[in-house]
C-alpha positions in Angstrom: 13.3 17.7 9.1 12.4 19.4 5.9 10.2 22.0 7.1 8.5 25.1 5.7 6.2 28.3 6.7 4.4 30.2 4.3 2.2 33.3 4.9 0.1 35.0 2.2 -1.7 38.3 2.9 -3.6 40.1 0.0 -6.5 42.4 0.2 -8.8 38.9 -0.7 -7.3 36.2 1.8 -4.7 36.1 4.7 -3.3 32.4 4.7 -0.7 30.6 7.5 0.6 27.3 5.8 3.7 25.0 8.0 4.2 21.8 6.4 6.3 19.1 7.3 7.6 16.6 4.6 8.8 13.8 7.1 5.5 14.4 9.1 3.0 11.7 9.8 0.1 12.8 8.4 -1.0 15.3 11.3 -3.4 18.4 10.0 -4.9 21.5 11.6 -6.8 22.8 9.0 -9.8 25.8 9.1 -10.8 27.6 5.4 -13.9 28.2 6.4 -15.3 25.4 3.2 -15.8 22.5 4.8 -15.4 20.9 1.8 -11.9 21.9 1.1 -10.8 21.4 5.0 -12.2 17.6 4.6 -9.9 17.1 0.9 -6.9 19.0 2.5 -7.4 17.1 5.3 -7.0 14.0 3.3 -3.8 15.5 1.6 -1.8 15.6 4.6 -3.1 11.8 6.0 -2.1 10.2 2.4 1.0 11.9 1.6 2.1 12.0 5.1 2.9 15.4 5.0 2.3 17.5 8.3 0.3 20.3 7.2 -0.7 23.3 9.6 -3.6 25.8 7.7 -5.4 29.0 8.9 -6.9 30.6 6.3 -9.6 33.5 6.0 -10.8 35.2 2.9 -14.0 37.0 1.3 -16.1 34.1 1.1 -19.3 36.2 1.2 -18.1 36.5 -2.5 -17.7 32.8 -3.2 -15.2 30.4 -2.6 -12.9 30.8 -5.4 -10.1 33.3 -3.8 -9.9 31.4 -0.6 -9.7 27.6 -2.5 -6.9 29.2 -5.5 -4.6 31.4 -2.6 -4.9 27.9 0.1 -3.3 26.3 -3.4 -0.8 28.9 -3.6 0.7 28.9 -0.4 0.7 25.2 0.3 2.7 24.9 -3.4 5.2 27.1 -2.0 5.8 25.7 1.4 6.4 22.8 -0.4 8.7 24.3 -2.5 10.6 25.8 0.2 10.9 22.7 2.3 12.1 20.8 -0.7 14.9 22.8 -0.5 17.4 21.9 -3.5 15.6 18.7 -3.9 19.0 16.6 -3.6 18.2 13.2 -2.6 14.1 13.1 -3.7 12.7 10.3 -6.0 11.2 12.9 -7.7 8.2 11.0 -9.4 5.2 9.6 -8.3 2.2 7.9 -9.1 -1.1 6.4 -7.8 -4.4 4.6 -8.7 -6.9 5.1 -6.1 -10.5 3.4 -5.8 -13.1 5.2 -4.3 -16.3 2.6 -4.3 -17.2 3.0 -8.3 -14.8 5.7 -9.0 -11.1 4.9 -10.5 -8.7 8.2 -10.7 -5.5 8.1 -11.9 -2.6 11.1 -10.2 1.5 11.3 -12.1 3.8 13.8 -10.9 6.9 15.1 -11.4 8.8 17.6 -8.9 10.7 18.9 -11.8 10.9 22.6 -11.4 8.6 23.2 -14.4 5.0 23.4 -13.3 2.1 22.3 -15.9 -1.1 20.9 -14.7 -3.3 18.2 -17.3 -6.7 17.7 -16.1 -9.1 15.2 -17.1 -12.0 15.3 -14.8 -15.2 16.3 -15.3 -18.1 17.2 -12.8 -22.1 16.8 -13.0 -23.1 18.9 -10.2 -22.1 22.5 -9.6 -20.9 22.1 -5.8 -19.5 19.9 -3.4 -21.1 21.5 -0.2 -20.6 24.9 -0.6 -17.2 24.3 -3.2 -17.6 25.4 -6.5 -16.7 22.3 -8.1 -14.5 23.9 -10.7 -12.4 25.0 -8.2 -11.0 22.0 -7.4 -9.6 22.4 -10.6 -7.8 25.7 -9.9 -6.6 24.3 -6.7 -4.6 21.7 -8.5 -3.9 24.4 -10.6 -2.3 26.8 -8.2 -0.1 24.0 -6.2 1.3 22.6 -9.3 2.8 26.0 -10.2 3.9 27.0 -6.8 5.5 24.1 -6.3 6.9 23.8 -9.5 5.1 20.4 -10.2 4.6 18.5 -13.5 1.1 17.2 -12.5 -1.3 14.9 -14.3 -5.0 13.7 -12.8 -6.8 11.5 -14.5 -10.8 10.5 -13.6 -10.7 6.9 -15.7 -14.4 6.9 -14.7 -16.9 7.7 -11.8 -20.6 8.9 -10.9 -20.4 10.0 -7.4 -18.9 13.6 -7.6 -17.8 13.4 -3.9 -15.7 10.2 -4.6 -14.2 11.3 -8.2 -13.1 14.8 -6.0 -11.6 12.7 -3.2 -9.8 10.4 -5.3 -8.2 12.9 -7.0 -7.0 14.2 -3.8 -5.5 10.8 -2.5 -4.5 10.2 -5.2 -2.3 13.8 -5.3 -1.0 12.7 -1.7 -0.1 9.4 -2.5 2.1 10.4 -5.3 3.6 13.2 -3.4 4.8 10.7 -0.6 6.4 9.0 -2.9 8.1 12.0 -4.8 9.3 14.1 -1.9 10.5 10.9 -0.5 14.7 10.5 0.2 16.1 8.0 -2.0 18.8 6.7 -0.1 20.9 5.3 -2.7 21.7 8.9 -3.7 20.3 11.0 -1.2 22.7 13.3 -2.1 22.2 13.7 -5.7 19.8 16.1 -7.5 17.9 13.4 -9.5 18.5 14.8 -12.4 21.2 14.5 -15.2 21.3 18.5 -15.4 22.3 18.9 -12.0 19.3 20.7 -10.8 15.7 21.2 -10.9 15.1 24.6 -11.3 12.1 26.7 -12.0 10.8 27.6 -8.4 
Protein backbone atom coordinates (compact mmCIF):
# COMPACT_ATOMS: atom_id res chain seq x y z
CA UNK A 1 0.00 0.00 0.00
CA UNK A 2 1.32 3.34 -0.90
CA UNK A 3 0.82 5.10 2.16
CA UNK A 4 1.86 8.48 3.70
CA UNK A 5 1.62 10.77 7.05
CA UNK A 6 2.22 14.31 7.01
CA UNK A 7 2.16 16.70 10.07
CA UNK A 8 2.48 20.49 9.82
CA UNK A 9 2.82 22.70 12.92
CA UNK A 10 3.46 26.56 12.49
CA UNK A 11 2.51 29.22 14.84
CA UNK A 12 -0.83 29.69 12.30
CA UNK A 13 -2.14 25.97 11.84
CA UNK A 14 -1.27 22.47 13.24
CA UNK A 15 -2.40 19.88 10.45
CA UNK A 16 -2.41 15.68 10.61
CA UNK A 17 -2.75 14.43 6.89
CA UNK A 18 -2.57 10.07 6.20
CA UNK A 19 -3.53 9.37 2.76
CA UNK A 20 -3.78 6.21 1.11
CA UNK A 21 -3.29 5.97 -2.70
CA UNK A 22 -4.94 2.43 -3.13
CA UNK A 23 -7.72 3.50 -0.70
CA UNK A 24 -11.36 3.42 -1.53
CA UNK A 25 -12.36 6.63 -1.06
CA UNK A 26 -12.78 6.62 2.86
CA UNK A 27 -12.30 10.36 4.52
CA UNK A 28 -12.18 11.70 8.13
CA UNK A 29 -11.98 15.18 7.57
CA UNK A 30 -12.50 18.28 10.38
CA UNK A 31 -10.94 22.05 9.18
CA UNK A 32 -13.31 23.70 10.97
CA UNK A 33 -14.79 25.37 7.18
CA UNK A 34 -17.34 23.41 6.36
CA UNK A 35 -16.98 24.29 3.07
CA UNK A 36 -13.60 22.97 2.60
CA UNK A 37 -14.36 19.62 4.67
CA UNK A 38 -17.47 19.03 2.10
CA UNK A 39 -14.77 19.60 -1.30
CA UNK A 40 -11.97 17.58 0.51
CA UNK A 41 -14.39 15.32 1.25
CA UNK A 42 -15.24 14.87 -2.37
CA UNK A 43 -11.38 14.62 -3.22
CA UNK A 44 -10.94 11.51 -1.40
CA UNK A 45 -14.51 9.75 -2.74
CA UNK A 46 -13.50 10.69 -6.55
CA UNK A 47 -9.89 9.95 -6.63
CA UNK A 48 -10.21 7.11 -4.37
CA UNK A 49 -7.65 8.22 -2.31
CA UNK A 50 -8.02 7.45 1.53
CA UNK A 51 -7.56 10.62 3.14
CA UNK A 52 -7.40 11.13 7.03
CA UNK A 53 -7.36 15.28 8.08
CA UNK A 54 -7.29 17.05 11.53
CA UNK A 55 -6.61 20.43 11.06
CA UNK A 56 -6.84 23.59 13.38
CA UNK A 57 -5.72 27.02 12.65
CA UNK A 58 -6.45 30.90 13.44
CA UNK A 59 -9.61 31.08 11.75
CA UNK A 60 -10.83 33.96 13.92
CA UNK A 61 -8.51 35.68 11.26
CA UNK A 62 -10.05 34.24 8.20
CA UNK A 63 -9.84 31.18 6.52
CA UNK A 64 -6.93 31.65 4.25
CA UNK A 65 -3.95 30.00 6.52
CA UNK A 66 -6.05 27.04 7.42
CA UNK A 67 -7.42 26.34 3.46
CA UNK A 68 -3.40 27.17 1.89
CA UNK A 69 -1.41 24.92 4.97
CA UNK A 70 -4.58 21.86 4.48
CA UNK A 71 -3.08 22.26 0.55
CA UNK A 72 0.32 21.95 1.67
CA UNK A 73 0.35 19.02 3.67
CA UNK A 74 -2.02 16.90 1.63
CA UNK A 75 0.51 17.87 -1.58
CA UNK A 76 3.23 16.35 0.36
CA UNK A 77 1.67 13.28 1.64
CA UNK A 78 1.05 12.68 -1.68
CA UNK A 79 4.35 13.15 -2.70
CA UNK A 80 5.69 11.01 -0.13
CA UNK A 81 3.37 8.04 -0.85
CA UNK A 82 4.25 8.37 -4.52
CA UNK A 83 7.43 7.28 -3.57
CA UNK A 84 9.73 7.22 -6.83
CA UNK A 85 6.70 7.21 -8.90
CA UNK A 86 7.86 3.89 -10.87
CA UNK A 87 5.01 2.19 -12.31
CA UNK A 88 2.29 5.54 -12.27
CA UNK A 89 0.40 6.54 -15.51
CA UNK A 90 1.37 9.77 -14.56
CA UNK A 91 -1.32 11.93 -16.47
CA UNK A 92 -4.77 12.48 -16.04
CA UNK A 93 -7.68 14.14 -17.15
CA UNK A 94 -11.41 14.78 -16.57
CA UNK A 95 -14.57 16.61 -17.71
CA UNK A 96 -17.07 16.83 -15.05
CA UNK A 97 -20.85 18.20 -15.21
CA UNK A 98 -22.20 19.63 -12.39
CA UNK A 99 -26.05 20.55 -13.52
CA UNK A 100 -25.18 23.83 -15.85
CA UNK A 101 -21.62 23.89 -15.00
CA UNK A 102 -18.78 22.13 -17.43
CA UNK A 103 -15.09 22.20 -15.75
CA UNK A 104 -12.30 20.87 -17.29
CA UNK A 105 -9.05 19.35 -14.73
CA UNK A 106 -5.21 18.05 -16.75
CA UNK A 107 -2.49 16.91 -14.64
CA UNK A 108 0.78 15.80 -14.81
CA UNK A 109 2.74 14.20 -11.70
CA UNK A 110 5.83 15.35 -13.28
CA UNK A 111 8.03 16.60 -10.46
CA UNK A 112 7.64 20.25 -11.71
CA UNK A 113 4.83 21.95 -10.03
CA UNK A 114 2.84 24.96 -11.96
CA UNK A 115 -0.71 25.61 -11.42
CA UNK A 116 -3.04 27.40 -14.64
CA UNK A 117 -6.29 28.61 -13.42
CA UNK A 118 -9.11 29.63 -15.32
CA UNK A 119 -12.04 30.12 -13.08
CA UNK A 120 -13.67 32.84 -12.05
CA UNK A 121 -16.12 33.48 -9.10
CA UNK A 122 -19.23 36.02 -8.68
CA UNK A 123 -19.72 35.90 -5.06
CA UNK A 124 -17.15 36.39 -2.36
CA UNK A 125 -17.79 33.15 -0.28
CA UNK A 126 -18.79 29.69 -0.32
CA UNK A 127 -20.17 29.41 3.28
CA UNK A 128 -17.73 30.91 5.18
CA UNK A 129 -14.62 30.14 2.31
CA UNK A 130 -13.16 32.91 0.86
CA UNK A 131 -13.79 31.96 -2.62
CA UNK A 132 -10.31 32.88 -3.81
CA UNK A 133 -8.94 30.51 -1.70
CA UNK A 134 -9.91 27.74 -3.50
CA UNK A 135 -7.53 29.08 -5.76
CA UNK A 136 -4.62 28.96 -3.36
CA UNK A 137 -5.59 25.57 -2.30
CA UNK A 138 -4.93 24.25 -5.84
CA UNK A 139 -2.18 26.31 -5.65
CA UNK A 140 -0.42 24.85 -2.58
CA UNK A 141 -1.17 20.97 -3.60
CA UNK A 142 0.23 21.40 -7.01
CA UNK A 143 3.58 22.56 -5.59
CA UNK A 144 3.83 20.16 -2.78
CA UNK A 145 3.16 17.48 -4.76
CA UNK A 146 5.08 18.49 -7.47
CA UNK A 147 2.03 18.50 -9.94
CA UNK A 148 1.75 20.11 -13.43
CA UNK A 149 -1.95 21.13 -12.87
CA UNK A 150 -4.44 22.77 -15.23
CA UNK A 151 -8.40 23.62 -14.19
CA UNK A 152 -10.43 24.89 -16.52
CA UNK A 153 -14.27 26.39 -15.75
CA UNK A 154 -15.59 26.09 -19.70
CA UNK A 155 -18.67 27.79 -18.23
CA UNK A 156 -21.02 27.95 -15.13
CA UNK A 157 -23.48 30.24 -12.91
CA UNK A 158 -23.90 28.40 -9.77
CA UNK A 159 -20.59 29.13 -7.75
CA UNK A 160 -21.11 26.01 -5.52
CA UNK A 161 -21.18 23.71 -8.62
CA UNK A 162 -18.23 25.50 -10.70
CA UNK A 163 -16.15 25.04 -6.96
CA UNK A 164 -17.16 21.39 -6.84
CA UNK A 165 -16.45 20.47 -10.24
CA UNK A 166 -13.25 21.73 -10.04
CA UNK A 167 -12.67 19.47 -7.14
CA UNK A 168 -14.06 16.16 -8.91
CA UNK A 169 -12.71 16.94 -11.41
CA UNK A 170 -8.94 17.24 -9.44
CA UNK A 171 -9.82 13.65 -8.05
CA UNK A 172 -10.78 12.14 -10.96
CA UNK A 173 -7.62 12.95 -12.73
CA UNK A 174 -5.50 12.06 -9.82
CA UNK A 175 -7.05 8.37 -9.81
CA UNK A 176 -6.07 8.04 -12.93
CA UNK A 177 -2.43 9.54 -12.50
CA UNK A 178 -1.32 7.89 -9.34
CA UNK A 179 -2.72 4.78 -10.85
CA UNK A 180 -0.06 1.48 -11.50
CA UNK A 181 0.28 0.84 -14.98
CA UNK A 182 0.87 -2.61 -15.17
CA UNK A 183 2.55 -2.92 -18.35
CA UNK A 184 5.50 -1.28 -16.77
CA UNK A 185 4.84 -0.94 -13.31
CA UNK A 186 8.27 -0.92 -12.86
CA UNK A 187 9.33 1.92 -14.96
CA UNK A 188 9.58 5.59 -14.05
CA UNK A 189 7.25 6.88 -16.90
CA UNK A 190 9.55 8.96 -18.12
CA UNK A 191 12.26 8.85 -20.83
CA UNK A 192 14.79 10.67 -18.26
CA UNK A 193 14.59 8.13 -15.82
CA UNK A 194 12.93 10.03 -13.15
CA UNK A 195 10.56 12.65 -12.13
CA UNK A 196 12.22 14.77 -9.90
CA UNK A 197 11.46 18.03 -8.33
CA UNK A 198 9.77 17.04 -4.97
Amino acid sequence: MRTATVTRATSETSISVTVNLDGTGLYTVSTGIGFLDHMLEQLSRHSLIDLDLQATGDLHIDGHHTTEDCGIAIGEAIARALGSRAGITRYGDALIPMDETLTRVALDISGRPYLVWKVAFTQPKLGTLDSELVKEFFHALAGSAGITLHIENLYGVNNHHIVESSFKGVARALRTAVSIDARKADAIPSTKGSLGGV
